[in-house]
C-alpha positions in Angstrom: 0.0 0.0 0.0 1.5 3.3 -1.1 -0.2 6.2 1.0 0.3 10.1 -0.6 1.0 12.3 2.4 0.4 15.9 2.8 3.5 17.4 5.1 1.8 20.5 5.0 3.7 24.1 4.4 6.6 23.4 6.8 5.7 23.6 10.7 6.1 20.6 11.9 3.1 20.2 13.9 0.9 21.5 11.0 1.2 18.1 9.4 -2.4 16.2 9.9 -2.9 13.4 12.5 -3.5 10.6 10.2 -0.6 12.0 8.1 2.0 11.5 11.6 0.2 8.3 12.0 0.5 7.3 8.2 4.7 7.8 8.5 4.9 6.3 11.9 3.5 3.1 10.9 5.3 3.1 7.5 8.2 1.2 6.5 9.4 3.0 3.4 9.0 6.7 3.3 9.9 8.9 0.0 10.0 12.2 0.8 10.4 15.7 -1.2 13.8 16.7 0.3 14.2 19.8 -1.0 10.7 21.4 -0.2 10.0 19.1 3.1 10.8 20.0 6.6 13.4 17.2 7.4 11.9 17.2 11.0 9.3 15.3 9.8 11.1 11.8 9.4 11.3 12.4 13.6 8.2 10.2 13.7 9.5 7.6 11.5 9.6 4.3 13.5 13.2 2.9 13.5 14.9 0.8 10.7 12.0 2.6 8.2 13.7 2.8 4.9 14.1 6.4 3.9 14.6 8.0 0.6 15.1 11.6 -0.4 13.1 11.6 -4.1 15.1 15.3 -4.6 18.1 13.4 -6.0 15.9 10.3 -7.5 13.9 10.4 -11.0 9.7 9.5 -11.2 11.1 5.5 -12.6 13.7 5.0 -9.6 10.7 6.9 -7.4 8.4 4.2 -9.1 10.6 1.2 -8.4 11.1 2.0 -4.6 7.0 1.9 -4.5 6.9 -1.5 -6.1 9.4 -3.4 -4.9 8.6 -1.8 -1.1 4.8 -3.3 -2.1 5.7 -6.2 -3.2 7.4 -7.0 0.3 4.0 -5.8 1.2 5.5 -2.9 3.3 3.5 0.4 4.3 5.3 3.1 1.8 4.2 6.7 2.7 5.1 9.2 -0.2 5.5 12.7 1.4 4.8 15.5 -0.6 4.7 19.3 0.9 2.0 20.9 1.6 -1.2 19.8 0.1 -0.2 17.0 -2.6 -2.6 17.9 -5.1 -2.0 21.3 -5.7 1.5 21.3 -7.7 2.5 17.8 -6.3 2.8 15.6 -9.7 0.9 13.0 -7.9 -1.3 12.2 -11.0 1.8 10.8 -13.0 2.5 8.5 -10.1 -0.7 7.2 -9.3 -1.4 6.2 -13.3 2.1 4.0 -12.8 0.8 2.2 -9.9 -2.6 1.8 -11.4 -0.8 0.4 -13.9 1.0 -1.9 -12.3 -1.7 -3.1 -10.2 -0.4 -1.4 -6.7 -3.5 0.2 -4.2 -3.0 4.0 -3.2 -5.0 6.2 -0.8 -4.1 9.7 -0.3 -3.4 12.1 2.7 -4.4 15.8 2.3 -1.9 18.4 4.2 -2.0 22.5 4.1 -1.5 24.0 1.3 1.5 27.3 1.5 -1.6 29.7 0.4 -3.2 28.9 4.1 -0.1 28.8 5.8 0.7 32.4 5.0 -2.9 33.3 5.7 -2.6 31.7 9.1 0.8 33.5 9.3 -0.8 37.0 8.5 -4.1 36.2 10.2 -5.4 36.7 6.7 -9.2 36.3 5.1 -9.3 35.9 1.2 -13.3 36.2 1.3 -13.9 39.1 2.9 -18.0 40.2 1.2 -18.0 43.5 -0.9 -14.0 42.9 -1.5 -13.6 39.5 -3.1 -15.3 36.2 -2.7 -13.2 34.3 -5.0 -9.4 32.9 -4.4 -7.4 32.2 -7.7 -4.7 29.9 -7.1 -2.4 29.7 -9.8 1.0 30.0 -11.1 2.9 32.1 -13.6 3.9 30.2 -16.6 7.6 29.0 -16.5 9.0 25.7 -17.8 5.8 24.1 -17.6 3.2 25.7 -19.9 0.1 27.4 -18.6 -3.3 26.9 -20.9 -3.9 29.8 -22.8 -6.8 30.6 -21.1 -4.9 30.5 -17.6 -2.9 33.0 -18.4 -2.1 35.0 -16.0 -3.4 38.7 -17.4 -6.6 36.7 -17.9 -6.9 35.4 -14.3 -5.7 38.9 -13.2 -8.9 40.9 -14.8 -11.2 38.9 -11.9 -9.6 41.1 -9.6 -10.0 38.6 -6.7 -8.0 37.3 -4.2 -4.8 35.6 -5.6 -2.6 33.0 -4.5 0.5 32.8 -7.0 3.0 29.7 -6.2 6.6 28.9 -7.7 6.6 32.2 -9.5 9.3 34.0 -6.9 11.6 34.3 -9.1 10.0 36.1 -12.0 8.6 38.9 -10.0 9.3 41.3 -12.5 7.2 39.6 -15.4 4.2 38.6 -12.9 4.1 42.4 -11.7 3.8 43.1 -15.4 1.5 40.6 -16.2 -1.2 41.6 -13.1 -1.2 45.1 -14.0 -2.2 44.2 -17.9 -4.8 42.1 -16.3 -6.1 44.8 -14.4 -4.9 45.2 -11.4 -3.4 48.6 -9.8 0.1 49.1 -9.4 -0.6 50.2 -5.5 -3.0 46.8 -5.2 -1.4 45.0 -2.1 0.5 42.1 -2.3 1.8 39.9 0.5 5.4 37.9 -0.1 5.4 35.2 2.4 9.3 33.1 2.4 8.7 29.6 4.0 5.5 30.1 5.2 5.5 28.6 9.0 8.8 27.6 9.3 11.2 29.2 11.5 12.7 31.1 9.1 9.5 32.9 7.8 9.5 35.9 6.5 6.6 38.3 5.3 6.7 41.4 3.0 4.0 43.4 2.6 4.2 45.6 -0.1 2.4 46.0 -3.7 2.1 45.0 -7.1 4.1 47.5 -8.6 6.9 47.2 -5.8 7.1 43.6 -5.0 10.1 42.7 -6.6 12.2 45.4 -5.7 11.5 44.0 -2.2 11.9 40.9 -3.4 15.4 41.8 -4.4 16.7 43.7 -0.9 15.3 40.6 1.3 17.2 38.2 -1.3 14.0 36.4 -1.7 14.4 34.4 -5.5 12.6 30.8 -4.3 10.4 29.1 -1.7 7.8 32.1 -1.5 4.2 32.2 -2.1 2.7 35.6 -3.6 -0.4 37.1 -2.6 -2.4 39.3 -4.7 -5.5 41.2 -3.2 -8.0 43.9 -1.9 -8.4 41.9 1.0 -4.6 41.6 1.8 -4.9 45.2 3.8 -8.6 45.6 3.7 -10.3 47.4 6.2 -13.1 48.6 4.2 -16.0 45.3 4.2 -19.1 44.1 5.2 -19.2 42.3 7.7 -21.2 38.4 7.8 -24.8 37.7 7.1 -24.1 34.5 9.4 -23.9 37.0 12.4 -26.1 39.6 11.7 -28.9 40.2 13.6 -31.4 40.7 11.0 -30.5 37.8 9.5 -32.4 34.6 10.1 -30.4 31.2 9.4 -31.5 27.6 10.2 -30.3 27.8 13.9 -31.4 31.2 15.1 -34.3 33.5 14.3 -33.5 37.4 13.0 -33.7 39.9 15.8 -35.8 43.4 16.1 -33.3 46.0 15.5 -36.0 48.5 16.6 
């Protein structure tokens, strides 16, 4: 059995309960080295087989999986954050379909609610945005034409922007074509939750300069959004007095 395990955006203890159980009990674990908080493998149980899938290809990923299986050990596949945003989990799961192998998957957090968490952050706040794009600027892997990111842009909703750090210059660019204000805040969260985090606030039109003095090139999530700053919304139906809902009757507000 091959379970796909969410680590989460890199606190340790923001990995999910079943996801500590999942690589305690496992005895192979694959995990994204370069993008995974190492302190993870802590709850491996001894003499589990570890490999760091940063230095392997998908086939030598592949053949770890099937030869672990066919031992019939526990092999727990460690992905950060949230495996199936930007995990290339769909690639791997087809090759164990194919050869037969059963699969189950893990969700974690994603980085786009880690660095909400770490700003205390809302992305739906009503009368600003009640939409969050999340998305990525095109780069070695192509973007469909209709994801571009001057198209996504003209929405003018909340944005979450991953592995697009290092093109700042170009995704400022593209946002403002798509609509957005050069003044429009943006958030630039390094290594959301880890110990090393670091948050810029700043805006569309100035994020990579600030980028560029905090050395920030990798690793970093972009936030794009009214509601990054936003003081100026309404505040909850759910709450309101007037409002009735199933579980409480609307108040006079003579």
């Amino acid at each position: 059995m091959v379970n796909f395990v969410g680590a989460g955006p890199g606190a340790v203890d923001l990995i999910t309960v079943r996801g500590m159980e999942l690589i305690k009990n496992a005895d192979v674990i694959i995990y994204a080295g370069s993008l995974v908080n190492p302190q993870l493998l802590d709850y491996a149980k001894e003499g589990a087989g570890i490999h760091n899938s940063a230095t392997m290809t998908l086939e030598e990923v592949l053949d770890v999986m099937k030869k672990a299986t066919a031992d019939g050990k526990e092999v727990v596949r460690l992905h950060t954050g949230e495996p199936s945003i930007y995990g290339a989990v769909r690639e791997q799961m087809d090759a164990l379909d194919e050869a037969g192998i059963e699969y189950a998957s893990c969700p974690g957090v994603s980085a786009c609610f880690g660095a909400a968490s770490s700003l205390n952050l809302e992305y739906t706040l009503p009368n600003v945005s009640q939409t969050l794009i999340i998305t990525r600027l095109e780069g070695k892997t192509l973007v469909p034409e209709k994801e571009k990111m001057e198209s996504l842009a003209s929405h003018g909703a909340s944005m979450a922007i991953y592995l697009s750090a290092g093109m700042l210059d170009k995704l400022s660019e593209k946002l403002i074509a798509g609509g957005y204000k050069e003044d429009t805040s943006v958030a630039l969260v390094y290594k959301a939750t880890w110990p090393e985090e670091k948050k810029i606030i700043c805006t569309v039109g100035t994020m990579a300069e600030c980028a560029k003095k905090e050395n920030i090139t990798k690793t970093a999530i972009v936030l794009v959004g009214d509601a990054i700053n936003c003081t100026n919304y309404d505040k909850s139906k759910l709450y309101d007095p007037s409002f009735s809902t199933e579980y409480r009757k609307a108040k006079s507000t003579d």
